[in-house]
C-alpha positions as CSV (number, residue, x, y, z in Angstrom):
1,X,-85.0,-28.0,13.5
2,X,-83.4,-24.8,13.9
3,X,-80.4,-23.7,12.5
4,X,-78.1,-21.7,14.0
5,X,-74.2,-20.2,13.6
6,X,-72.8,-21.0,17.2
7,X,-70.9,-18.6,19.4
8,X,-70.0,-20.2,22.3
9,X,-67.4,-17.5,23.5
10,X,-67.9,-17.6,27.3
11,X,-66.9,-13.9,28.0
12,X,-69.1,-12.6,25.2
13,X,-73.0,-13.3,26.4
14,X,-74.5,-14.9,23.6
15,X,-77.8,-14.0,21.7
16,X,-79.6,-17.1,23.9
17,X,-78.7,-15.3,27.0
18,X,-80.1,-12.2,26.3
19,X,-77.2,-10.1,25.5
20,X,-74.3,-9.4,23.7
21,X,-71.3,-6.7,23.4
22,X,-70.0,-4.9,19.8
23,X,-67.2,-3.1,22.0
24,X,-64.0,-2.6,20.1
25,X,-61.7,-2.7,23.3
26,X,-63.0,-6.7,23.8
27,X,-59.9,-8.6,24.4
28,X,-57.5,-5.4,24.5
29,X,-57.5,-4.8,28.3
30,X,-61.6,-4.6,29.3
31,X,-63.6,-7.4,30.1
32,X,-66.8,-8.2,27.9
33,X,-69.7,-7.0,30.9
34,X,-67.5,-4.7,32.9
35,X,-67.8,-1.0,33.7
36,X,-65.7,-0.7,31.3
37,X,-67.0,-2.3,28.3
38,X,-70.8,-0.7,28.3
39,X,-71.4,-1.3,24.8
40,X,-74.2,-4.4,25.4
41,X,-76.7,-4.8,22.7
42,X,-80.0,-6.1,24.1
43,X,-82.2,-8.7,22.4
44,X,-84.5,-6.2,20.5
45,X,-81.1,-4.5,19.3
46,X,-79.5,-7.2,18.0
47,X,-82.4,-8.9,16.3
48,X,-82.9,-5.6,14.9
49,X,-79.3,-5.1,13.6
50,X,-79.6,-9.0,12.2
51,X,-82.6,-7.3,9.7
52,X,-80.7,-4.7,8.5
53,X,-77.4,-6.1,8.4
54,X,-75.0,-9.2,7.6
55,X,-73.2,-10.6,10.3
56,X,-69.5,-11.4,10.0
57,X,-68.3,-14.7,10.9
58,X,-64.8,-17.2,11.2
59,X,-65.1,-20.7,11.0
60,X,-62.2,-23.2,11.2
61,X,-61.8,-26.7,10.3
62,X,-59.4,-28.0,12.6
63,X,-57.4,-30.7,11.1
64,X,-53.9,-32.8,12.4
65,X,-51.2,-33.7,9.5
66,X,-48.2,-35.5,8.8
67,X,-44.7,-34.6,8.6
68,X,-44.8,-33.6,4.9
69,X,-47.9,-31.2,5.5
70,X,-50.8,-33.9,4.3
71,X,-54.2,-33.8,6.4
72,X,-54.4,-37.2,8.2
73,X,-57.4,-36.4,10.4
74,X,-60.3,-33.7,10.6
75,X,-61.9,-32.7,13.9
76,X,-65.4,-32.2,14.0
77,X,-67.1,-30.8,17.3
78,X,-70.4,-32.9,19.0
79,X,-72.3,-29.8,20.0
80,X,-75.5,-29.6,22.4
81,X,-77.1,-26.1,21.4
82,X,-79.1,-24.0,23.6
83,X,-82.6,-25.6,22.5
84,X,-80.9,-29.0,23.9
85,X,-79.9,-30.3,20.8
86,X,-77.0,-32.7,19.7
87,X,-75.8,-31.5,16.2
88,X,-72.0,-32.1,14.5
89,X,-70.2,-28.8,13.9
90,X,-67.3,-27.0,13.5
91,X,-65.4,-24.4,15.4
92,X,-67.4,-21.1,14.5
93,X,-68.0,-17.9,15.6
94,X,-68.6,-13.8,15.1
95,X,-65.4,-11.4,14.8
96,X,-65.8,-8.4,17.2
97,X,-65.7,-4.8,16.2
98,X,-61.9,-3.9,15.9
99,X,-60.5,-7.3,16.3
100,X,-58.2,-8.8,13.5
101,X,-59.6,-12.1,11.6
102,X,-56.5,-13.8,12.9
103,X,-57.3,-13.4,16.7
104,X,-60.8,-13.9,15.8
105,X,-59.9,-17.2,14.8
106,X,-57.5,-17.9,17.7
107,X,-60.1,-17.0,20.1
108,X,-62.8,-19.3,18.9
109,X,-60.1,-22.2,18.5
110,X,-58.8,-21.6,21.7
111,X,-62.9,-21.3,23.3
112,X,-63.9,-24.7,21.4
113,X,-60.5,-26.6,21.4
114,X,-58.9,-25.6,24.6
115,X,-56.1,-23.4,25.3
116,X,-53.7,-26.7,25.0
117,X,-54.7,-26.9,20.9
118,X,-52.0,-25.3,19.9
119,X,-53.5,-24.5,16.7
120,X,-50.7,-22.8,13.5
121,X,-52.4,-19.7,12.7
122,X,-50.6,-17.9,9.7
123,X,-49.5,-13.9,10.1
124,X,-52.2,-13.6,7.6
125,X,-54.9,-15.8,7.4
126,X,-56.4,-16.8,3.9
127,X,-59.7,-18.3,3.7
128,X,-60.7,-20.9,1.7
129,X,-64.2,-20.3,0.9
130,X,-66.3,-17.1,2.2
131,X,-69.9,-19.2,3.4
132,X,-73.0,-17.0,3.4
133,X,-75.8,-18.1,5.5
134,X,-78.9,-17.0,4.5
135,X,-82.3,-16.9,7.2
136,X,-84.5,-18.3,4.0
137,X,-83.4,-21.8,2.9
138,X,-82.4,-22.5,-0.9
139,X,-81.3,-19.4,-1.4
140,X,-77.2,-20.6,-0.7
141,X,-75.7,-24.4,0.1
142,X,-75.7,-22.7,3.8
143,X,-78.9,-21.6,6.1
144,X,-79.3,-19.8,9.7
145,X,-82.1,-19.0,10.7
146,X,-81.6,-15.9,12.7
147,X,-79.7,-14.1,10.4
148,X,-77.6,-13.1,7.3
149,X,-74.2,-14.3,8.1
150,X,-70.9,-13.9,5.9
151,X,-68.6,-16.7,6.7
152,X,-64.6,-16.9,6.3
153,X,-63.3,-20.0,6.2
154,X,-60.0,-21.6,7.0
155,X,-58.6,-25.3,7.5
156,X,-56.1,-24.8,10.4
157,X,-53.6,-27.2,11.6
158,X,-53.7,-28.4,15.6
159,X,-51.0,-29.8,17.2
160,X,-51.7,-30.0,20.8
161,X,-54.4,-31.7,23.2
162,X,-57.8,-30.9,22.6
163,X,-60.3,-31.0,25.5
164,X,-63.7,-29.4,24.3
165,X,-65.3,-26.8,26.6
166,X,-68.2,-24.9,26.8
167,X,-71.2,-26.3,24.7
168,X,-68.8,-28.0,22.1
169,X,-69.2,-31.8,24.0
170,X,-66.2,-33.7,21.8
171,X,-64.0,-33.5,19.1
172,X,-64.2,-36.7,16.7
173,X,-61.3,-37.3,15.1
174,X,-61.5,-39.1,11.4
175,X,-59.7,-39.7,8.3
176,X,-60.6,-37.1,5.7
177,X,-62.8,-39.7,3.7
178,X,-64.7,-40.2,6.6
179,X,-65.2,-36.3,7.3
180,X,-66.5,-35.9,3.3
181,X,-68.9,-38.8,3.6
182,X,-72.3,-38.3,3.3
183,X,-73.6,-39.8,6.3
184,X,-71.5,-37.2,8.6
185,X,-73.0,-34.0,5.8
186,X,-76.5,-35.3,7.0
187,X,-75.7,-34.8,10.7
188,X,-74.3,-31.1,10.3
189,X,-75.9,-27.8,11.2
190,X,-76.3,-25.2,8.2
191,X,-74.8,-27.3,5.5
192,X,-71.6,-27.4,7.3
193,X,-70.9,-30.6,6.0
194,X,-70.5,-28.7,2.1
195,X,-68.1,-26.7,4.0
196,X,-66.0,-29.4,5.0
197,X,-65.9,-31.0,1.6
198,X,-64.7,-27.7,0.6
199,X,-62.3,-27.4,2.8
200,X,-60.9,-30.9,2.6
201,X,-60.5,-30.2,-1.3
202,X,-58.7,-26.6,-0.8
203,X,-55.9,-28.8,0.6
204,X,-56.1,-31.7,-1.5
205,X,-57.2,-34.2,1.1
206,X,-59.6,-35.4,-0.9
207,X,-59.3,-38.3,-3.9
């Protein structure tokens, strides 16, 4: 089955549609496809820039905690991918030319989660791990098979109402233990489910 690091950012076309814009002005007053955002890569572009060079990436594990800090619940996204489908994920996607990691990471919370997330986002994000998907298997714990992708990685708390949109169909809430097992690891893309097992541990949810 293929593998692939999901972008589901509704104002950015994705590569499945056929297009997709580099434009440092996204998000800062011009709209991704409008006269004023012309920088569009078309699908010979892109798959050309994706053999000559890595692809930058944020993912986020989105997790609820208690009142002393403690993860009590991980969400992991049921997602139906453009081929059709139904894979376990979490919130991923590419940071734009000129954007900051932190609103890179807001914006794909926000396009997964829902603007009603609420998700605590420090001044200055530190990952956790930095994931690189390969296109050849074996070569890291982590495969796509489109590109080379370097990953940051965070564990971000959410404290509002989740309501999934685009192709991310649900967020699963489940008790840490549950997130690390290894029947939920089999049903994630990329070897996501290593990620989460790292994440989990970079907090010290795990026992």
């Amino acid at each position: 089955m293929p593998v692939r690091t999901p972008d589901p950012d509704p104002n950015e076309r994705d590569d499945d549609d056929g297009r997709e814009s580099l434009d440092f002005g996204e998000g800062r007053g011009s709209l991704p496809g409008s006269a004023t955002n012309p920088a569009w890569l078309s699908d010979v572009e892109l798959a050309e820039m994706r053999r000559r060079l890595p692809m930058i990436y944020v993912e986020a594990l989105p997790v609820r905690t208690d009142g002393l800090g403690a993860v009590t619940q991980v969400g992991i996204l049921l997602r139906a991918t453009p081929l059709g489908e139904i894979t376990r994920t979490i919130v991923s996607g590419r940071v734009r030319y000129g954007e900051t990691i932190r609103d890179a990471l807001f914006r794909h919370l926000e396009n997964d989660l829902g603007p009603m997330a609420f998700p605590l986002l420090p001044l200055s994000p530190t990952p956790f791990t930095v994931a690189e998907y390969f296109p050849i298997p074996g070569v890291s714990a982590f495969h796509d098979d489109r590109q080379h992708a370097v990953s940051l990685a965070f564990v971000v708390p959410v404290t509002g109402t989740c309501e999934p949109r685009q192709d991310a169909l649900e967020v699963t809430w489940m008790d840490p233990a549950e997130a690390a097992s290894d029947t939920l690891s089999a049903e994630m893309e990329g070897g996501r489910g290593t990620l989460v097992r790292l994440g989990l541990a970079s907090v010290g949810a795990l026992r």
